[in-house]
Z-matrix of the N, CA and C atoms (Angstrom, degrees):
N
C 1 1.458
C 2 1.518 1 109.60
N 3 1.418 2 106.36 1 124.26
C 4 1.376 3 109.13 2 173.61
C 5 1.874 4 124.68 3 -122.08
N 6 0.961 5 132.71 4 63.02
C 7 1.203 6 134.79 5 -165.61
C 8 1.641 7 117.83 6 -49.52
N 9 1.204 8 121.49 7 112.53
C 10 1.240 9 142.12 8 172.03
C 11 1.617 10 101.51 9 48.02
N 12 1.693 11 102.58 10 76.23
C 13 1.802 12 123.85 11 -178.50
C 14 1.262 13 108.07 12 -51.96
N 15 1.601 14 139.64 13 136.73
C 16 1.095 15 137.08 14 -163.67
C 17 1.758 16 114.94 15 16.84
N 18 1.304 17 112.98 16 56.12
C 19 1.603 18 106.40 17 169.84
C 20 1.585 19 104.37 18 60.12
N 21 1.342 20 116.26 19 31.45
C 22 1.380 21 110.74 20 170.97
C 23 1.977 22 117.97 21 -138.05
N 24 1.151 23 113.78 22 -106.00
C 25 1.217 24 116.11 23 177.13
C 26 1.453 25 109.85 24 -97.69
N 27 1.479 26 120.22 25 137.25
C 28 1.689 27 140.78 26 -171.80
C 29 1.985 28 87.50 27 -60.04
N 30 1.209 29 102.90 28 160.01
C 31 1.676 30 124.86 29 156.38
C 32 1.646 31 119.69 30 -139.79
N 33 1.366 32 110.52 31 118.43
C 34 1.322 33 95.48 32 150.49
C 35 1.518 34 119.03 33 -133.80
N 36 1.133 35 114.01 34 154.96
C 37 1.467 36 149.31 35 168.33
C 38 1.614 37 118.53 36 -60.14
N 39 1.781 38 132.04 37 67.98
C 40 0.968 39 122.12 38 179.48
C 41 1.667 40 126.22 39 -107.72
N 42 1.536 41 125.72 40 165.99
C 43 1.372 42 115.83 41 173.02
C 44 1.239 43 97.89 42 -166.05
N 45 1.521 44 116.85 43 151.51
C 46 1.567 45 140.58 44 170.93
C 47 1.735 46 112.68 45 -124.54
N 48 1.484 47 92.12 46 40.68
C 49 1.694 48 94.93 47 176.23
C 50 1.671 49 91.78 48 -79.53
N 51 1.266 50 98.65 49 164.41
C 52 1.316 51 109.50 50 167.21
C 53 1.442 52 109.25 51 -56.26
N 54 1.683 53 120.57 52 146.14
C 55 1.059 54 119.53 53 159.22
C 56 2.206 55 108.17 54 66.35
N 57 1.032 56 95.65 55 25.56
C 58 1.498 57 114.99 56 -179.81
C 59 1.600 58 111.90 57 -87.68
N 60 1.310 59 127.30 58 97.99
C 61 1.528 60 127.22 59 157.63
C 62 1.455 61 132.36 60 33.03
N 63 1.605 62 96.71 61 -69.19
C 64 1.737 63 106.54 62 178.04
C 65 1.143 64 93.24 63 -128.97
N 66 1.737 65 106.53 64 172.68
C 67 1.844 66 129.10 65 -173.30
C 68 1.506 67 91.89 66 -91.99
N 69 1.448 68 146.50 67 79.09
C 70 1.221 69 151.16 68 178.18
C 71 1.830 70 101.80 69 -93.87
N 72 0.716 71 109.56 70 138.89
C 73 1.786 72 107.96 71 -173.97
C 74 1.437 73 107.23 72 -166.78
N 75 1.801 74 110.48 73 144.24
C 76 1.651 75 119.24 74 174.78
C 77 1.408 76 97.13 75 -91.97
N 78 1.663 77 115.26 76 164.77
C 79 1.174 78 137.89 77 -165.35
C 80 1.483 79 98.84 78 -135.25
N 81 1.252 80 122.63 79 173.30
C 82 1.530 81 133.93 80 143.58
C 83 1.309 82 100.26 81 57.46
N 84 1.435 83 133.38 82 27.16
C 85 1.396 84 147.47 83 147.53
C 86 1.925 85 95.46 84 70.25
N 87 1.784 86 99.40 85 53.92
C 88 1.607 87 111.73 86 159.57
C 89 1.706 88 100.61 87 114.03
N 90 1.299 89 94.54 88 -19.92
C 91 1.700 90 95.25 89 -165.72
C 92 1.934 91 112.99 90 -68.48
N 93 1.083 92 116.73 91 -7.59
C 94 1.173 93 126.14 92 -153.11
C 95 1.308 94 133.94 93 -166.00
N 96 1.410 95 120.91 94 112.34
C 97 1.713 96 124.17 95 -152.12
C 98 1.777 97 100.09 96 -114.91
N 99 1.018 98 108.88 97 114.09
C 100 1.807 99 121.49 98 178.07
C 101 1.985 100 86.40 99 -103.94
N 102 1.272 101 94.49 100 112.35
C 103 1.387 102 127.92 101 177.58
C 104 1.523 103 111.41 102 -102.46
N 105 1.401 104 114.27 103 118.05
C 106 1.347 105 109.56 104 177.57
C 107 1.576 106 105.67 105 -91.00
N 108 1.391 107 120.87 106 148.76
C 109 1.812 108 124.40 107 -169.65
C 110 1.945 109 97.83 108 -69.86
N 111 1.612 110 80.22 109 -169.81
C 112 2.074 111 65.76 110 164.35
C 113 1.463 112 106.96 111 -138.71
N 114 1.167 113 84.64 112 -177.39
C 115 1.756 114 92.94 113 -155.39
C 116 1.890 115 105.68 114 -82.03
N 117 1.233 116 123.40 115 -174.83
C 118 1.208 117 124.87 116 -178.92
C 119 1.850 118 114.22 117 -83.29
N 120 1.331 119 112.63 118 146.42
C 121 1.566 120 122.49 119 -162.34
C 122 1.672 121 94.10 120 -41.79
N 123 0.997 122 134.75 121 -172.20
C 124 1.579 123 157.04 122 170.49
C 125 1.874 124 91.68 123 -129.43
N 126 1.862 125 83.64 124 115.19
C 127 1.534 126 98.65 125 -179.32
C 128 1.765 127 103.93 126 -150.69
N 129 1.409 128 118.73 127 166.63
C 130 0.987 129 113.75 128 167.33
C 131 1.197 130 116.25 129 -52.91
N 132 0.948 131 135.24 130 -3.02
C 133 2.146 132 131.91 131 -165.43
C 134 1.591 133 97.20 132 -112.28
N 135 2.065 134 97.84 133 -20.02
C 136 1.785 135 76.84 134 -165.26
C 137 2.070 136 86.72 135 -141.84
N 138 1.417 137 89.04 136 83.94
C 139 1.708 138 81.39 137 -176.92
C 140 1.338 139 115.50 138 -83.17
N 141 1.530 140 136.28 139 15.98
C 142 1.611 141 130.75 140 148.00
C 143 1.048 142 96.65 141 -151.62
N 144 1.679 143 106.05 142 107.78
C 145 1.075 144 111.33 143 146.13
C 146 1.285 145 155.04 144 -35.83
N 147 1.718 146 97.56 145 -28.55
C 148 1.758 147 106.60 146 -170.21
C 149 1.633 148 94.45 147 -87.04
N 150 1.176 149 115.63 148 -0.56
C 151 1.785 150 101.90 149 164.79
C 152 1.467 151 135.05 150 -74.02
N 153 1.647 152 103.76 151 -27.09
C 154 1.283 153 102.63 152 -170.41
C 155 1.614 154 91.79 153 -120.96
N 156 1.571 155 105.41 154 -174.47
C 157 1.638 156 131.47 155 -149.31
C 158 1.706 157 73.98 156 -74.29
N 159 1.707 158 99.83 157 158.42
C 160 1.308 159 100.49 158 153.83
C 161 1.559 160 114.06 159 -111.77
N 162 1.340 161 111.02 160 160.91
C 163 1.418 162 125.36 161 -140.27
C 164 1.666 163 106.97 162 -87.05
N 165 1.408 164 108.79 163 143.80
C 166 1.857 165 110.55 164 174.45
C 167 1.623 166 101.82 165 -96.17
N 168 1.202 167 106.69 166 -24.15
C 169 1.606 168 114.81 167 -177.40
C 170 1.555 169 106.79 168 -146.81
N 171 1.413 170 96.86 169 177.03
C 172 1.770 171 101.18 170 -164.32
C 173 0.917 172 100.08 171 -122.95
N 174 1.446 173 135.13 172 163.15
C 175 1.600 174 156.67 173 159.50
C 176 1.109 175 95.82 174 11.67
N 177 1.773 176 119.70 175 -67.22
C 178 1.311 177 125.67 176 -142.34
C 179 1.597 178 111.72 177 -97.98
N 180 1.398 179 103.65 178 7.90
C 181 1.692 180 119.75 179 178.10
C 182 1.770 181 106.34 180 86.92
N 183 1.496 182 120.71 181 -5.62
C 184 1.479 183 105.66 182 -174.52
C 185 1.574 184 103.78 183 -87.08
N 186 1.408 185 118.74 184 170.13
C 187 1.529 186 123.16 185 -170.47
C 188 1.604 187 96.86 186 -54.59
N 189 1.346 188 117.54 187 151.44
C 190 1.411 189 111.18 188 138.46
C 191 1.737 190 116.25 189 -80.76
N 192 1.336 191 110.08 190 -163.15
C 193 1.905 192 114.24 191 -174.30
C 194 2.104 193 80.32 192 -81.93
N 195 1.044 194 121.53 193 -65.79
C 196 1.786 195 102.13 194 -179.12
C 197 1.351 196 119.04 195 -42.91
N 198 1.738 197 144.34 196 -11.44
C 199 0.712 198 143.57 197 157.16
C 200 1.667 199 124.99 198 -81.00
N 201 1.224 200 93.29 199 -46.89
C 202 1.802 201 105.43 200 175.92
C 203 1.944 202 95.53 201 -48.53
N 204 1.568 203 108.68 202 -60.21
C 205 1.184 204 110.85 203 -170.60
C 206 1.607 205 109.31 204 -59.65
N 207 0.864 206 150.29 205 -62.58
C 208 1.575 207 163.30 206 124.20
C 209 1.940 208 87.75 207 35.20
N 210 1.585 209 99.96 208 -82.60
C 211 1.226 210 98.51 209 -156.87
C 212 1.734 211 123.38 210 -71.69
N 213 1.848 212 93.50 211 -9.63
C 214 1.759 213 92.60 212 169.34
C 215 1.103 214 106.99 213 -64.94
N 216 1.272 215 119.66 214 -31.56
C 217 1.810 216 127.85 215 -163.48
C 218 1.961 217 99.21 216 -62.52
N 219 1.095 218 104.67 217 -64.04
C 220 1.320 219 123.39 218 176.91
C 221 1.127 220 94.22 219 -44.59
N 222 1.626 221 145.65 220 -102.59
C 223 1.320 222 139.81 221 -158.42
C 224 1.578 223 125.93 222 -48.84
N 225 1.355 224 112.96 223 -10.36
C 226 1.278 225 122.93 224 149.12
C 227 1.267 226 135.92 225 -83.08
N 228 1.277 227 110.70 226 -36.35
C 229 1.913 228 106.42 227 153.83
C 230 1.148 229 144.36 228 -98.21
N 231 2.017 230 90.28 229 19.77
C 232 1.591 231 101.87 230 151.88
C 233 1.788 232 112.80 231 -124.53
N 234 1.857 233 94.86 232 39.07
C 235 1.468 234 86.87 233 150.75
C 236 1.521 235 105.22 234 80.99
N 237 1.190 236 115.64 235 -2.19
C 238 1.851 237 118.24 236 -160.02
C 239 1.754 238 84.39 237 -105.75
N 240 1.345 239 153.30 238 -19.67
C 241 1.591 240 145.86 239 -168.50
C 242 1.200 241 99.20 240 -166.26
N 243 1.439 242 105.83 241 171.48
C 244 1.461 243 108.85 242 172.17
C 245 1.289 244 86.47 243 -117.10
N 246 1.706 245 89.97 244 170.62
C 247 1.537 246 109.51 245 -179.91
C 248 1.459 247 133.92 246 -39.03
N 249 1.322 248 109.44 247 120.00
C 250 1.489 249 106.77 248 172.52
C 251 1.943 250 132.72 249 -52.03
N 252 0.858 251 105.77 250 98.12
C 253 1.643 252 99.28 251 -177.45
C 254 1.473 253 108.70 252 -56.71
N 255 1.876 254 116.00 253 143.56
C 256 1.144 255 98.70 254 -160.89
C 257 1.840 256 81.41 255 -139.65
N 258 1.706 257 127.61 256 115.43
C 259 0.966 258 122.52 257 171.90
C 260 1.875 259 106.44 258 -68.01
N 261 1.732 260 99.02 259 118.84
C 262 1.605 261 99.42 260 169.44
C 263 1.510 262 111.71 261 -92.37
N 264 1.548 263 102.40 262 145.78
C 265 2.138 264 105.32 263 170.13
C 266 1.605 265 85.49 264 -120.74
N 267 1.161 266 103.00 265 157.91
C 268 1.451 267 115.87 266 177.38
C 269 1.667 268 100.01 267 -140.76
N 270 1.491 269 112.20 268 127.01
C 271 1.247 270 123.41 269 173.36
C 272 1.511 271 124.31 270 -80.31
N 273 0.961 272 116.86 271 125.75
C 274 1.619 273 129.19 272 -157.15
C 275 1.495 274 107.73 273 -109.71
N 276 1.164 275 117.90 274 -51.56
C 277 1.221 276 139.35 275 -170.49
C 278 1.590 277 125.27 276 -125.53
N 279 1.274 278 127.07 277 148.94
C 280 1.852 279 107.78 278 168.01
C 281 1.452 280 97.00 279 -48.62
N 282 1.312 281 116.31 280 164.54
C 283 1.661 282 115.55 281 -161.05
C 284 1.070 283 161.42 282 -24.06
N 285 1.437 284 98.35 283 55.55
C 286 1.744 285 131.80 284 -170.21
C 287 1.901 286 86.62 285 -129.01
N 288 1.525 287 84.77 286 109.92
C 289 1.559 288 115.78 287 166.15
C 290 1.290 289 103.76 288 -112.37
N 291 1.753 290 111.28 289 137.26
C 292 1.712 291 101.92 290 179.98
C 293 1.579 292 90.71 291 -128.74
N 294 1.485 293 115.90 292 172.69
C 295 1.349 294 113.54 293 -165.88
C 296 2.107 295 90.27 294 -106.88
N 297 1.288 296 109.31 295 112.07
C 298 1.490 297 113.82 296 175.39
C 299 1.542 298 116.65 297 -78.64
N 300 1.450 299 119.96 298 -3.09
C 301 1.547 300 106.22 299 -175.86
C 302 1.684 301 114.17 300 126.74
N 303 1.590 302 104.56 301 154.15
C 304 1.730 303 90.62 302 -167.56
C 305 1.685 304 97.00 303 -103.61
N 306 1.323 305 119.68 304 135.61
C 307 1.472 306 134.73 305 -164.32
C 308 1.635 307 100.54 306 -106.49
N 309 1.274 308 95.55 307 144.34
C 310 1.753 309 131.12 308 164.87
C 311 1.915 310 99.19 309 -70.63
N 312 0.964 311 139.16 310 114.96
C 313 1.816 312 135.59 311 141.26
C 314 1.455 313 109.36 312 -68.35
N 315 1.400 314 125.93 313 106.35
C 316 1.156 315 144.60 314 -158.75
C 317 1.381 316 99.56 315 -103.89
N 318 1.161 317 125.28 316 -71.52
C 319 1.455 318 140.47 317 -121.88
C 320 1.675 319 121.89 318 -174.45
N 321 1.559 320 113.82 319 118.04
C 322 1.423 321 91.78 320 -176.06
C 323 1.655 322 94.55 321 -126.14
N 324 1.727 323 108.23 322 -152.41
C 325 1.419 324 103.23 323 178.06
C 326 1.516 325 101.19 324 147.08
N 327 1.245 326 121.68 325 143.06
C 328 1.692 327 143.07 326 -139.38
C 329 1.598 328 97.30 327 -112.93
N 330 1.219 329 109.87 328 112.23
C 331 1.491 330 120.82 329 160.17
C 332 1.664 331 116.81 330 -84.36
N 333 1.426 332 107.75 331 123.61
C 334 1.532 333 91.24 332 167.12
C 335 1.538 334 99.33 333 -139.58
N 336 1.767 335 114.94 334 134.50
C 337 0.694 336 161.96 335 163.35
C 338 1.403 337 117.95 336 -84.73
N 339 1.707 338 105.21 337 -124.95
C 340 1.462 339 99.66 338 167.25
C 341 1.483 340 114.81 339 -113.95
N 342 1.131 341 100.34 340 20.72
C 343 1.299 342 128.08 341 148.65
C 344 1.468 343 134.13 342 -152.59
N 345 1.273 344 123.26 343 173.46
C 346 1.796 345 117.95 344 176.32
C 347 1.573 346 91.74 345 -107.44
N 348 1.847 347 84.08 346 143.32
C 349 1.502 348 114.92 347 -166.03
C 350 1.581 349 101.01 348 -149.94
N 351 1.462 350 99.17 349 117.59
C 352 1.858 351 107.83 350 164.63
C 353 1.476 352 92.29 351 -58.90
N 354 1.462 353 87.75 352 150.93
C 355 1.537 354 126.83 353 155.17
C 356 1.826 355 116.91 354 -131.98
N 357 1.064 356 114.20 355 119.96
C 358 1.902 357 110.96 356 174.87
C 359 1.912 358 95.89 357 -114.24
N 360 1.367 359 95.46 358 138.97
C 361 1.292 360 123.34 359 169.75
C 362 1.669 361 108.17 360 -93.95
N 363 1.737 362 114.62 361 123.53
C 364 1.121 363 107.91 362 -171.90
C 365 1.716 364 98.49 363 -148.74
N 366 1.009 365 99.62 364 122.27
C 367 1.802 366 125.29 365 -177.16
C 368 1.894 367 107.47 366 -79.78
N 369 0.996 368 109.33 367 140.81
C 370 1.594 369 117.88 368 158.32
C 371 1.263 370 126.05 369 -92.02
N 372 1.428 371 91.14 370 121.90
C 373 1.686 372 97.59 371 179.38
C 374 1.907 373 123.08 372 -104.50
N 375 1.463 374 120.49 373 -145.19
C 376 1.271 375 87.60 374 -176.63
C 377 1.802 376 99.45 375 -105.09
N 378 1.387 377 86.19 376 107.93
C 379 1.524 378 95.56 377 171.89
C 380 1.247 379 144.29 378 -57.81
N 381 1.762 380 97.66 379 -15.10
C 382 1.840 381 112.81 380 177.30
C 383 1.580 382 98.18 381 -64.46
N 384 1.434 383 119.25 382 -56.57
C 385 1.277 384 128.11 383 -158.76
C 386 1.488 385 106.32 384 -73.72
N 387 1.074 386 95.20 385 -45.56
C 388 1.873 387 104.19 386 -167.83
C 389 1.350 388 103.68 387 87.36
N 390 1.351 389 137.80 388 -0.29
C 391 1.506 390 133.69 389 -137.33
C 392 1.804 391 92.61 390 -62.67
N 393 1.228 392 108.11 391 165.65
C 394 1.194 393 125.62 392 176.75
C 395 1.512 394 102.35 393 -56.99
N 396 1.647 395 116.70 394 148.27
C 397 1.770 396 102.75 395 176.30
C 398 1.785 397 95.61 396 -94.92
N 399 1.198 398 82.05 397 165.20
C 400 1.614 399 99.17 398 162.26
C 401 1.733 400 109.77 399 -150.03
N 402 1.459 401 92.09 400 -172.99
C 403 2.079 402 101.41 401 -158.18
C 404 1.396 403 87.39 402 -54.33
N 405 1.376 404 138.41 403 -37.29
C 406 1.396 405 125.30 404 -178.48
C 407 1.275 406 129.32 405 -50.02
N 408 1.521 407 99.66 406 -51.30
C 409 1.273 408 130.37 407 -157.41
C 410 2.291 409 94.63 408 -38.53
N 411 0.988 410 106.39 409 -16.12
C 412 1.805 411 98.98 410 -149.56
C 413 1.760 412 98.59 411 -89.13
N 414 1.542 413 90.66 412 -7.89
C 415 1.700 414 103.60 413 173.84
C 416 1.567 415 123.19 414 -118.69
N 417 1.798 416 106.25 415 15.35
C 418 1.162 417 126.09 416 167.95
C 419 1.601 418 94.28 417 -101.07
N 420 1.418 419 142.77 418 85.11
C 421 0.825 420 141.47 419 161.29
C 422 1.910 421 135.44 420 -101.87
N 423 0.998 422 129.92 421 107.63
C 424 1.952 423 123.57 422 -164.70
C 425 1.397 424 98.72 423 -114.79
N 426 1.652 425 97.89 424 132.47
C 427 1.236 426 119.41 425 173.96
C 428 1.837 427 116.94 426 -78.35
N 429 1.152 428 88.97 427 66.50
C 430 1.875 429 98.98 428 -158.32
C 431 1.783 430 103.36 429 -93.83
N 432 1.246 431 117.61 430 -33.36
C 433 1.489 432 125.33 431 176.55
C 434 1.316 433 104.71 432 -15.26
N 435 1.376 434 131.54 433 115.21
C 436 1.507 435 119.27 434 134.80
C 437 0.931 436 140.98 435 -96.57
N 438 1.941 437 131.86 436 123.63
C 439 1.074 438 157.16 437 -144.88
C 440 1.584 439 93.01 438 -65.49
N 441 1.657 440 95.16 439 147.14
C 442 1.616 441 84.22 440 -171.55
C 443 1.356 442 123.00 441 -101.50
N 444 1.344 443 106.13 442 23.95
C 445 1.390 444 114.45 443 155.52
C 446 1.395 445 143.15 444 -85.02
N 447 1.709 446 86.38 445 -15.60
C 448 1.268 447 120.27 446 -166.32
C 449 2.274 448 92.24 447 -92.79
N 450 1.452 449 104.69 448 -41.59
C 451 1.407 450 99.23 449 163.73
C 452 1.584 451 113.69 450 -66.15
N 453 1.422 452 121.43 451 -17.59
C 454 1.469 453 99.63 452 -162.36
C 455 1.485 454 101.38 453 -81.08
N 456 1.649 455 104.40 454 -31.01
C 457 1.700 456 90.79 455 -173.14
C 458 1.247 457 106.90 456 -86.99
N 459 1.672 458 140.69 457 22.92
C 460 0.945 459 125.88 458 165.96
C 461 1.957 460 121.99 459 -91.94
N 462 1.864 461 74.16 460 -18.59
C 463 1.886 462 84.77 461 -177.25
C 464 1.324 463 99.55 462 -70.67
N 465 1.540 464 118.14 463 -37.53
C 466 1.297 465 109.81 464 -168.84
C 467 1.905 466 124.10 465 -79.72
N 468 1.420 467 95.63 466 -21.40
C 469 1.328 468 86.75 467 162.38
C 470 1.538 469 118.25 468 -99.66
N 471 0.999 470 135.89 469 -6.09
C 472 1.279 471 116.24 470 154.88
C 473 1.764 472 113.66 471 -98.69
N 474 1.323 473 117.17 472 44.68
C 475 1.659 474 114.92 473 175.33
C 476 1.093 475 120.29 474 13.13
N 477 1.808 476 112.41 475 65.95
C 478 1.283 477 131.45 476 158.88
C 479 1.781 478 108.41 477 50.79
N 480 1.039 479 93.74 478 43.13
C 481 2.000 480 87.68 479 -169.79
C 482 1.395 481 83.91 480 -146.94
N 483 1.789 482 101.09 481 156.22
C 484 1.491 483 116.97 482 -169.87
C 485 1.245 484 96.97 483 -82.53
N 486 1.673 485 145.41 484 135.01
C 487 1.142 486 150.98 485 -145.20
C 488 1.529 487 94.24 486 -97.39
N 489 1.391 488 127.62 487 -8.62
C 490 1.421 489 110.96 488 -170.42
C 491 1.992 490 107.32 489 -121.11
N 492 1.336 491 95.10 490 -5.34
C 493 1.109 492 91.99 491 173.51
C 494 1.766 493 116.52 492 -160.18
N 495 1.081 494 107.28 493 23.38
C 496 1.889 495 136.41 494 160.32
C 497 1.528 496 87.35 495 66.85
N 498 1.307 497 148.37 496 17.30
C 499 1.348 498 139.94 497 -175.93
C 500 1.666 499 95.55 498 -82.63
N 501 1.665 500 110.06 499 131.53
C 502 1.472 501 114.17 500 163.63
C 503 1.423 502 110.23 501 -107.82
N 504 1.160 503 120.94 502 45.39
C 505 1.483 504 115.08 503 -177.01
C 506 1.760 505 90.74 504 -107.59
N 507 1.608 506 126.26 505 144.35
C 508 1.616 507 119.74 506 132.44
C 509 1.461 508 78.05 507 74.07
N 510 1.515 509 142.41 508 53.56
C 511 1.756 510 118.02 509 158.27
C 512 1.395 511 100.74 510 -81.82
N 513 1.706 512 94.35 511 177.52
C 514 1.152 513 106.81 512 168.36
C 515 1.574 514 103.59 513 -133.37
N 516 1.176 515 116.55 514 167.23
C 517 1.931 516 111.27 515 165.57
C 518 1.725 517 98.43 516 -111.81
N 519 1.320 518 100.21 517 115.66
C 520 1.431 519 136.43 518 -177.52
C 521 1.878 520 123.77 519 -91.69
N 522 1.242 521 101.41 520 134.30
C 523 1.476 522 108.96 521 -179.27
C 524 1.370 523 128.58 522 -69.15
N 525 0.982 524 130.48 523 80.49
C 526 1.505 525 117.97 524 -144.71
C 527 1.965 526 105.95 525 -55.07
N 528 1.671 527 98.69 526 -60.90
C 529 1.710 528 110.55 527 154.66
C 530 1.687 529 109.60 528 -78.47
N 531 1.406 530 113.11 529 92.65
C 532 1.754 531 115.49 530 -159.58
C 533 2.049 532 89.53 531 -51.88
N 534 1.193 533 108.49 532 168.01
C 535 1.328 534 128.11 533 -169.91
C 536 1.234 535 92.47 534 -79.86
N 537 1.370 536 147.03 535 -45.83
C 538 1.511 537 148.11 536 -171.90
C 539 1.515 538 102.41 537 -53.25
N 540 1.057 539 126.13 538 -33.81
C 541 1.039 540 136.70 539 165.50
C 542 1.755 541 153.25 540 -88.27
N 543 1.434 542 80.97 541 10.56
C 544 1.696 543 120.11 542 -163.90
C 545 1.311 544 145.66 543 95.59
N 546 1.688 545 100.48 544 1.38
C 547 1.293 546 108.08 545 -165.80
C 548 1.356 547 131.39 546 -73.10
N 549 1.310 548 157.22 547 133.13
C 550 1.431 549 143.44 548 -153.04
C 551 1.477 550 94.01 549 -88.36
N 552 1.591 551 95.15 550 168.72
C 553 1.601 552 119.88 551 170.67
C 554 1.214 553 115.79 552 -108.80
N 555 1.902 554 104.72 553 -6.83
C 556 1.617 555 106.21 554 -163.92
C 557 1.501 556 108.43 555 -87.68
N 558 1.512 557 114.64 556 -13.45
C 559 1.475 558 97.92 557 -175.52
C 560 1.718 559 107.89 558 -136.27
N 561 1.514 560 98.10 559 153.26
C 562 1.472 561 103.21 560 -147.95
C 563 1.901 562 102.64 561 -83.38
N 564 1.284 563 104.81 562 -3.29
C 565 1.725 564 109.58 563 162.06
C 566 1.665 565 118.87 564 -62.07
N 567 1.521 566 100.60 565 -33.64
C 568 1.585 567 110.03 566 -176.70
C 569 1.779 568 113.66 567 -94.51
N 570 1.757 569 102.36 568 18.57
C 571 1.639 570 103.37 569 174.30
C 572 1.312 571 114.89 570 -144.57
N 573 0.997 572 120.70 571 139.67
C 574 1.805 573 137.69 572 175.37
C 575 1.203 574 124.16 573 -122.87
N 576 0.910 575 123.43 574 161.29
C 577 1.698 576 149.38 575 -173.92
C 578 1.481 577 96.58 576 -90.92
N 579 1.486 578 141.91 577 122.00
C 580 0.780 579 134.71 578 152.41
C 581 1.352 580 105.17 579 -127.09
N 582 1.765 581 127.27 580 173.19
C 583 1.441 582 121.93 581 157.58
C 584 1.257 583 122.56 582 -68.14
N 585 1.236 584 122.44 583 -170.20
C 586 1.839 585 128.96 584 174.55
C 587 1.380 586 93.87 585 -75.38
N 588 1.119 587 134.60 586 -57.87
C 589 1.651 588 135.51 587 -146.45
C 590 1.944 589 91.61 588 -83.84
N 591 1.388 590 120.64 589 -45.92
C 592 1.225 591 92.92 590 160.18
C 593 1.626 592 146.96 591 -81.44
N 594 1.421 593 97.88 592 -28.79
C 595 2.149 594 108.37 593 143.74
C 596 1.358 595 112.17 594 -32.63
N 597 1.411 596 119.86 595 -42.39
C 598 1.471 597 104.45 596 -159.48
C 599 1.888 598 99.04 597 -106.54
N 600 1.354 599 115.17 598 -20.04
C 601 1.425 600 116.64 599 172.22
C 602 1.621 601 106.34 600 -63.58
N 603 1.192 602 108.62 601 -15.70
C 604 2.125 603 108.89 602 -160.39
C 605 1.691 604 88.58 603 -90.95
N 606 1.209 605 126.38 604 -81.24
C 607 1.286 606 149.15 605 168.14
C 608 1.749 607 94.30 606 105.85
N 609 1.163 608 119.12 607 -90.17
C 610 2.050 609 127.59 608 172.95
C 611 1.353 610 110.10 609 -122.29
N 612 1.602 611 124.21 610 -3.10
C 613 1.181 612 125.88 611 160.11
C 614 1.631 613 113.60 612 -36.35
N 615 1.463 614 102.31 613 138.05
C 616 1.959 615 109.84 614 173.85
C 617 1.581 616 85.63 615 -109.55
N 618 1.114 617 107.37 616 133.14
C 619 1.110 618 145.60 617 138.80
C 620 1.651 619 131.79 618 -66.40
């Protein structure tokens, strides 16, 4: 979790591999990412984390990133900002991060179990553009998510390389028929590996 990265756009870091860290999970068939916060550092004072609450503030009383995030949520559903845009990566592989789409921060709220645990509610917006959100933006919503199984067999058949110009630096997984235009997310014939410079040369162009 990175809340507003160099004074600009939020990042977080999610995955539902098996045996994955936190309970991070999509909703509403792609529309919607329930992000669990994270837990407190692993230190001599605190050797398992997953025992105790995770933290709104740290040692030293300043927010942690579950707090920073906490309070965008808050100043947006009292009307004080609009939604924080939150670039998501989703881990696919041991170190294969893919970029899933740019998210709405909606909504958060504290699970307790046998312990208390953030949860943030986070919507997809239109991620081609990035465009700035506005009060609308939370009812401009696309079911664009691709399932990450549906990325794994795409890395593997195109061997992690941008299909138009073999570069593995910065991919993206690409619409071949872009979704603006009808194209699905559900099947891995209708997605490719491309680079950034060609992601961003295509835009909803068919090819």
């Amino acid at each position: 979790m990175n809340f507003a990265l160099h004074g600009a756009i939020s990042v977080i870091l999610m995955s539902r591999r098996s045996g994955a860290p936190y309970a991070d999970r999509i909703e509403d068939a792609g529309k919607t990412l329930i992000y669990e916060g994270h837990d407190e550092p692993r230190t001599a004072e605190c050797p398992e984390p997953k025992r105790v609450d995770q933290p709104r503030y740290s040692k030293k009383g300043s927010l942690t990133q579950n707090g920073l995030f906490w309070d965008s949520v808050l100043s947006y559903k009292e009307g004080r900002s609009l939604p924080a845009r939150v670039r998501v990566y989703e881990k696919i592989k041991t170190g294969i991060w893919t970029f899933a789409g740019v998210f709405a921060l909606v909504d958060a709220w504290v699970e307790e179990n046998e312990r208390k645990t953030f949860r943030f509610k986070l919507q997809i917006i239109d991620a081609e553009s990035e465009a700035k959100p506005t009060r609308q933006s939370r009812d401009v919503i696309h079911n664009r998510l691709i399932p990450s199984l549906v990325k794994i067999q795409v890395w593997k058949r195109d061997k992690g390389k941008c299909v138009l110009c073999g570069s593995q630096k910065n991919l993206h997984f690409d619409h071949d028929l872009p979704f603006s235009k009808g194209g699905t997310s559900l099947l891995a014939e209708n997605i490719r590996l491309l680079c950034a410079a060609h992601n961003l040369r295509k835009r909803d162009k068919i090819e």
